[in-house]
C-alpha positions in Angstrom: -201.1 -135.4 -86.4 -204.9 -134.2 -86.6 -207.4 -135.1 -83.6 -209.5 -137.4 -85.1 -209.9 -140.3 -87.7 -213.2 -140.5 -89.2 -214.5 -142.9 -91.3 -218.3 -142.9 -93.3 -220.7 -144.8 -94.7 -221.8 -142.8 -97.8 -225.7 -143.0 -98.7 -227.6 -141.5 -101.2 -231.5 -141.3 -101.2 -233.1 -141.9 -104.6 -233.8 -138.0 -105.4 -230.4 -136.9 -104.6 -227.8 -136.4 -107.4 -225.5 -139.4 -107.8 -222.1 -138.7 -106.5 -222.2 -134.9 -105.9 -219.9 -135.1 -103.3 -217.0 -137.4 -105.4 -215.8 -133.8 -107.1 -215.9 -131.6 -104.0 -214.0 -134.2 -101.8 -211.7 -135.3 -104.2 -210.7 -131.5 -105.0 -210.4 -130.7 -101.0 -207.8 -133.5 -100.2 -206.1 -133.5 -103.6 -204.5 -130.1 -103.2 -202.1 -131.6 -100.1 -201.4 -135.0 -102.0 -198.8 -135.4 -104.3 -199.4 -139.2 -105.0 -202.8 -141.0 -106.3 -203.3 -144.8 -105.8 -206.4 -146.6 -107.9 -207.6 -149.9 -106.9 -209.6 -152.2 -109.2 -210.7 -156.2 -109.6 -208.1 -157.7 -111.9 -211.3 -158.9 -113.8 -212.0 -155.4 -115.2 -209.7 -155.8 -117.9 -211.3 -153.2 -120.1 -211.0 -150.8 -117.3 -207.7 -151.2 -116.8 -206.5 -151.0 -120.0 -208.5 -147.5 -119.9 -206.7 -146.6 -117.3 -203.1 -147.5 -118.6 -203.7 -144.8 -121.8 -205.2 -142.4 -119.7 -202.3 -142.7 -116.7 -199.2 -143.6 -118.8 -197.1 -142.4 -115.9 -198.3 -144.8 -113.5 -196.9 -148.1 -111.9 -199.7 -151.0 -112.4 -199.5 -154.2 -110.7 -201.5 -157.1 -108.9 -201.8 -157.5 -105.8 -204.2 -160.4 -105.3 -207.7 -159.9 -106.5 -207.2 -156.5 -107.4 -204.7 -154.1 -109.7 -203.1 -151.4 -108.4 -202.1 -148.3 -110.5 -199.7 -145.7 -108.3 -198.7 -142.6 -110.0 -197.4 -138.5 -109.2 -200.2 -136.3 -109.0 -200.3 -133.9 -112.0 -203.5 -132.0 -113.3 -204.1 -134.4 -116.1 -204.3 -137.2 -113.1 -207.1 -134.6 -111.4 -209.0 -133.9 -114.9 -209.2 -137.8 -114.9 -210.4 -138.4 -111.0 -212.9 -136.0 -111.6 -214.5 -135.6 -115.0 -214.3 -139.2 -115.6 -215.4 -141.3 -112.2 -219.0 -142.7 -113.3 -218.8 -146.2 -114.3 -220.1 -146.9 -117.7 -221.8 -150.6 -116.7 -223.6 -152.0 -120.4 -224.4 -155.1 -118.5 -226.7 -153.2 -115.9 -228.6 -150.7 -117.6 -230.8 -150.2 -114.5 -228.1 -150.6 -111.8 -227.4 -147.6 -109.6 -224.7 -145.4 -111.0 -220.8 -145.9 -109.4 -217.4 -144.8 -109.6 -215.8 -147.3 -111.7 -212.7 -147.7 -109.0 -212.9 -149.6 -106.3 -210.5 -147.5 -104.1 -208.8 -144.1 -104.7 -206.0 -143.4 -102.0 -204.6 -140.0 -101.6 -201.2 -139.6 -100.4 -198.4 -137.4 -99.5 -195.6 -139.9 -100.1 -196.5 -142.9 -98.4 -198.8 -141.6 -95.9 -202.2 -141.9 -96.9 -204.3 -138.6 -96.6 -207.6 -139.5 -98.0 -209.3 -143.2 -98.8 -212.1 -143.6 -100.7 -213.7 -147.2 -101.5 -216.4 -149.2 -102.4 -216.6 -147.5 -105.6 -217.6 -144.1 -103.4 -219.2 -145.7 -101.1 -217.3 -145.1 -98.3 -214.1 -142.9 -97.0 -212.0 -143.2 -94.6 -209.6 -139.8 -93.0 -206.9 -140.7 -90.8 -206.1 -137.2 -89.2 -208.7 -135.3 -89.8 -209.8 -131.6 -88.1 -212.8 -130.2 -86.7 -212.4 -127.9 -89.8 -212.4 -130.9 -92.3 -214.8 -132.8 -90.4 -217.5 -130.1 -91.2 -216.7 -129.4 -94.2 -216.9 -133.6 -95.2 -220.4 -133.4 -92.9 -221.5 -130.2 -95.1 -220.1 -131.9 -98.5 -221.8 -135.9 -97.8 -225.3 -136.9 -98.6 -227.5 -136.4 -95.5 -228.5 -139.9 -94.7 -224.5 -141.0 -94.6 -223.0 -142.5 -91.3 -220.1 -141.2 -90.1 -217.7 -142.5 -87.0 -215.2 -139.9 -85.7 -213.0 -141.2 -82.8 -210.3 -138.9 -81.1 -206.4 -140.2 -82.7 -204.7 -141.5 -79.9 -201.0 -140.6 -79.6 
């Protein structure tokens, strides 16, 4: 187990570019994770049904308010995290850009390495090192919060 847990509050000033830190995250904690959970409001049914062409191999199904898709990681699951995040919202042509998920869980079997919700607005590392801790401090916006608290055994 790593020393620390960390968990962040990820915020962007206007005259930074949206989301710059989705790819480089996603790409550092998908290389030890060999399952991908994506979270979404049941509502979105257009979004879902976008996801169920472009992740035939994963297992949708509701859990209360939300849809959860659970799938192997492969690269076409990677090309998808991270070419195709940014929500596409017709209804809110001025409305700050977003991930369209709600949450992206990164696991190695059922252990989850990396948590990412609020459609990127925050994340959340269970066992997490010094290493990776300034690395996701040299990868966040700037004006982020982030709590680290030493794992207890």
């Amino acid at each position: 187990m790593m020393g620390y847990y960390l968990a962040a509050d990820l915020k962007e000033l206007p005259d930074e570019e949206p989301f710059r830190h989705w790819v480089p995250l996603l790409a550092y904690f998908l290389k030890d994770c060999d399952t991908v959970e994506i979270r979404v409001w049941r509502e979105e049914a257009d979004l879902i049904a976008e996801m169920k062409r472009s992740l035939p191999t994963f297992r949708f199904r509701p859990e209360g308010s939300e849809m959860s898709a659970i799938g192997p990681l492969s690269e076409h699951v990677v090309h998808y995290l991270c070419e195709d995040y940014l929500a596409e919202d017709e209804l809110e042509l001025l409305a700050d850009e977003k991930v369209k998920w709600f949450t992206v869980n990164l696991m190695q079997g059922k252990k989850n390495l990396f948590h990412i919700s609020h459609n990127g607005g925050d994340i959340y590392v269970p066992a997490v090192s010094t290493k990776e801790i300034d690395f996701i401090r040299s990868t966040i916006p700037p004006a982020s919060s982030m709590l680290i608290q030493k794992n207890r055994k």
